[in-house]
NUTI-839699 format. One line per field, with one value per residue (C-alpha): residue number from 1; x, y, z. Coordinates in Angstrom, 1 decimal, decimal comma. Layout:
NUTI-839699
gutor	[NUM / ...]
xx	[X / ...]
yy	[Y / ...]
zz	[Z / ...]
***
This chain:
NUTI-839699
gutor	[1 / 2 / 3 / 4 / 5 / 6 / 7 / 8 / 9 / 10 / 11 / 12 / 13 / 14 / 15 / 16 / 17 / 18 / 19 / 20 / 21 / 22 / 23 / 24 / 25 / 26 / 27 / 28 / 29 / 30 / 31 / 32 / 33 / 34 / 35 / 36 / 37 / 38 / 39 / 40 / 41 / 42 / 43 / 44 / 45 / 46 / 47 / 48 / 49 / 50 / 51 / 52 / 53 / 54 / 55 / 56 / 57 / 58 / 59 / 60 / 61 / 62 / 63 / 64 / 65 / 66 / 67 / 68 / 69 / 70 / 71 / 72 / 73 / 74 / 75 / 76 / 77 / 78 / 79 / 80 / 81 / 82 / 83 / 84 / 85 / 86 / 87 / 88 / 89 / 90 / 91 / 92 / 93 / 94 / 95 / 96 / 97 / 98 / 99 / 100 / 101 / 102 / 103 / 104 / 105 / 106 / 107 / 108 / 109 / 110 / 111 / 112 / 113 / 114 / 115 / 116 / 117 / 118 / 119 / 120 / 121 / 122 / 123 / 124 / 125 / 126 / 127 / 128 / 129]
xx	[-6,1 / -5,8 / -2,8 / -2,7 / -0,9 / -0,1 / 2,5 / 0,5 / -0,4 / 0,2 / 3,4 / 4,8 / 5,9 / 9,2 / 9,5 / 9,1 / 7,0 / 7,3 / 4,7 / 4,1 / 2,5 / 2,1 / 0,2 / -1,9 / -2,4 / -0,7 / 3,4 / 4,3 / 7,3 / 4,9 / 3,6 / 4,9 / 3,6 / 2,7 / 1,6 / -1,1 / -2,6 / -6,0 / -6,3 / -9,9 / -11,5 / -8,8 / -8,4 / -6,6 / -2,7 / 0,0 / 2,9 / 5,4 / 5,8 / 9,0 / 9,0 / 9,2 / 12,5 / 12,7 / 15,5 / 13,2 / 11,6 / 9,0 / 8,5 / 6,1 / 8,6 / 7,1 / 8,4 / 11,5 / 14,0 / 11,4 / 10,0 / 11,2 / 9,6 / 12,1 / 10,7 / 11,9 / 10,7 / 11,8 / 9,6 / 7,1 / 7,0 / 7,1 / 7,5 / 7,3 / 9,8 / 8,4 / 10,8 / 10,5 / 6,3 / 4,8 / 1,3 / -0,1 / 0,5 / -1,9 / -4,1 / -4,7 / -2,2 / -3,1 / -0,6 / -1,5 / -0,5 / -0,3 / 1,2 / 2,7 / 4,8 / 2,6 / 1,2 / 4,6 / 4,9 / 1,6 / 2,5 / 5,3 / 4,0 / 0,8 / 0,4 / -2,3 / -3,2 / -6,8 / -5,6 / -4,2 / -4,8 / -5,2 / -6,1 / -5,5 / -7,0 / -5,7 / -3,4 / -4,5 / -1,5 / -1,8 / 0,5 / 0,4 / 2,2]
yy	[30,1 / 27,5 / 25,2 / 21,6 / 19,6 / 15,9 / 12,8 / 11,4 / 7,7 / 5,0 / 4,6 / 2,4 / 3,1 / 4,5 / 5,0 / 8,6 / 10,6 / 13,3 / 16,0 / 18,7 / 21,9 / 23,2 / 26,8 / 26,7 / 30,7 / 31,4 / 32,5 / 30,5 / 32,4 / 35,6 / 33,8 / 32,3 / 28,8 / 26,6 / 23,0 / 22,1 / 18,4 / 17,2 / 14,3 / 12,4 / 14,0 / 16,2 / 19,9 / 21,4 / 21,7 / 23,6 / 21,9 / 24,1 / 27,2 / 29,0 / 32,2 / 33,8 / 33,0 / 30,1 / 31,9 / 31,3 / 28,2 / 27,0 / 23,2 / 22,8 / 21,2 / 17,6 / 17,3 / 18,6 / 15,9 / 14,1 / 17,0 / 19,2 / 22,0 / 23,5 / 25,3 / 25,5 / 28,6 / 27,6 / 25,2 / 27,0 / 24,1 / 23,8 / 20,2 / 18,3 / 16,0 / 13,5 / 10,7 / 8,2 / 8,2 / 7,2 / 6,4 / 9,3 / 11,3 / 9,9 / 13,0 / 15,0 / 17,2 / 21,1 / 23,4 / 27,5 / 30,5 / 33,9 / 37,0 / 38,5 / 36,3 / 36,8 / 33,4 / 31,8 / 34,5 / 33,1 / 29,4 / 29,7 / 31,4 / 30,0 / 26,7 / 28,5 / 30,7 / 31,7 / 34,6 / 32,6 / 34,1 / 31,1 / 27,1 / 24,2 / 20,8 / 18,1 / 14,8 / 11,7 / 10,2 / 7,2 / 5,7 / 2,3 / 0,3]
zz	[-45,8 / -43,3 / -40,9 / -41,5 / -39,0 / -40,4 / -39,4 / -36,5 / -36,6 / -34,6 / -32,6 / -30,3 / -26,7 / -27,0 / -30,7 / -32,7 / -35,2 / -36,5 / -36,8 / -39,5 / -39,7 / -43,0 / -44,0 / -47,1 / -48,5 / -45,1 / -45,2 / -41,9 / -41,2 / -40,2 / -37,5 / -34,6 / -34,2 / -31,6 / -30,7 / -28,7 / -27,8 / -26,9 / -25,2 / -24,6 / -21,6 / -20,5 / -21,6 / -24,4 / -23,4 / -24,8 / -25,4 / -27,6 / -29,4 / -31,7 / -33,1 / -36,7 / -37,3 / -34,8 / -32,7 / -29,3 / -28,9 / -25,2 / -24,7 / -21,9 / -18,8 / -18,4 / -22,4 / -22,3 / -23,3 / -25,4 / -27,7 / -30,0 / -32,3 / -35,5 / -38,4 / -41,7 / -43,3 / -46,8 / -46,8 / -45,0 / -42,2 / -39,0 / -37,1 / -34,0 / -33,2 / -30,7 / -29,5 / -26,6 / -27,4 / -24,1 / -24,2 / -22,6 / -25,6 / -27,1 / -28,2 / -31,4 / -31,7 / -33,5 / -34,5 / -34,3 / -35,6 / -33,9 / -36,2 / -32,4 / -29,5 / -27,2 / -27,8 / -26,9 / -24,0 / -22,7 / -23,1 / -21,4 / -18,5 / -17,9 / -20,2 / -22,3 / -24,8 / -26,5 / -28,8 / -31,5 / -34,9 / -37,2 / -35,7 / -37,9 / -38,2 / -36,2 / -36,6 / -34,4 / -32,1 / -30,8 / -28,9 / -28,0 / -24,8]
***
């Protein structure tokens, strides 16, 4: 049972990718999911969440615009559209899994969540000026 988050790479500034977050032996759609990024030296940041059915959706503020998280439950994946990359988004990016909403609940109200249920491997983003 484990989250794989895939479709980083290399972009350029101002371009897109498109991330994936796949379950493997885990049915996405009982699980809210969210995305976080690491960059290097800076803390672990929260950047959007959508629940079970993808009816609610949290994109952290400073991403609005630029970001977007969908789902598609059929396929039991959930993305992250990134357009207009900037290079600070360079970071690897992790999606999560948390059975309840309080993991969106928490994102959106404080940035930050510990509590999630299932963490998956990493993609590398790196976007270049």
């Amino acid at each position: 049972v484990q989250l794989q988050a895939s479709g980083g790479g290399l972009g350029q500034a101002g371009g897109s990718l498109r991330l994936s977050c796949v379950g493997s032996g885990l049915k996405l759609d009982n699980y809210a999911i969210a995305w976080f990024r690491q960059a290097p030296g800076k803390e672990r940041e929260g950047i959007s969440c959508i629940s079970k059915r993808g009816s609610s959706t949290y994109t952290a503020d400073s991403l609005k615009g630029r970001f977007t998280i969908s789902r598609d439950n059929a396929k039991n994946t959930v993305y992250l559209q990134m357009n207009s990359l900037k290079p600070e988004d360079t970071a690897v990016y992790y999606c999560a899994a948390d059975v309840t909403l309080v993991m969106c609940t928490a994102l959106a109200a404080e940035g930050r969540y510990d509590g999630m249920d299932f963490w998956g491997k990493g993609t590398q983003v790196t976007v270049s000026s």
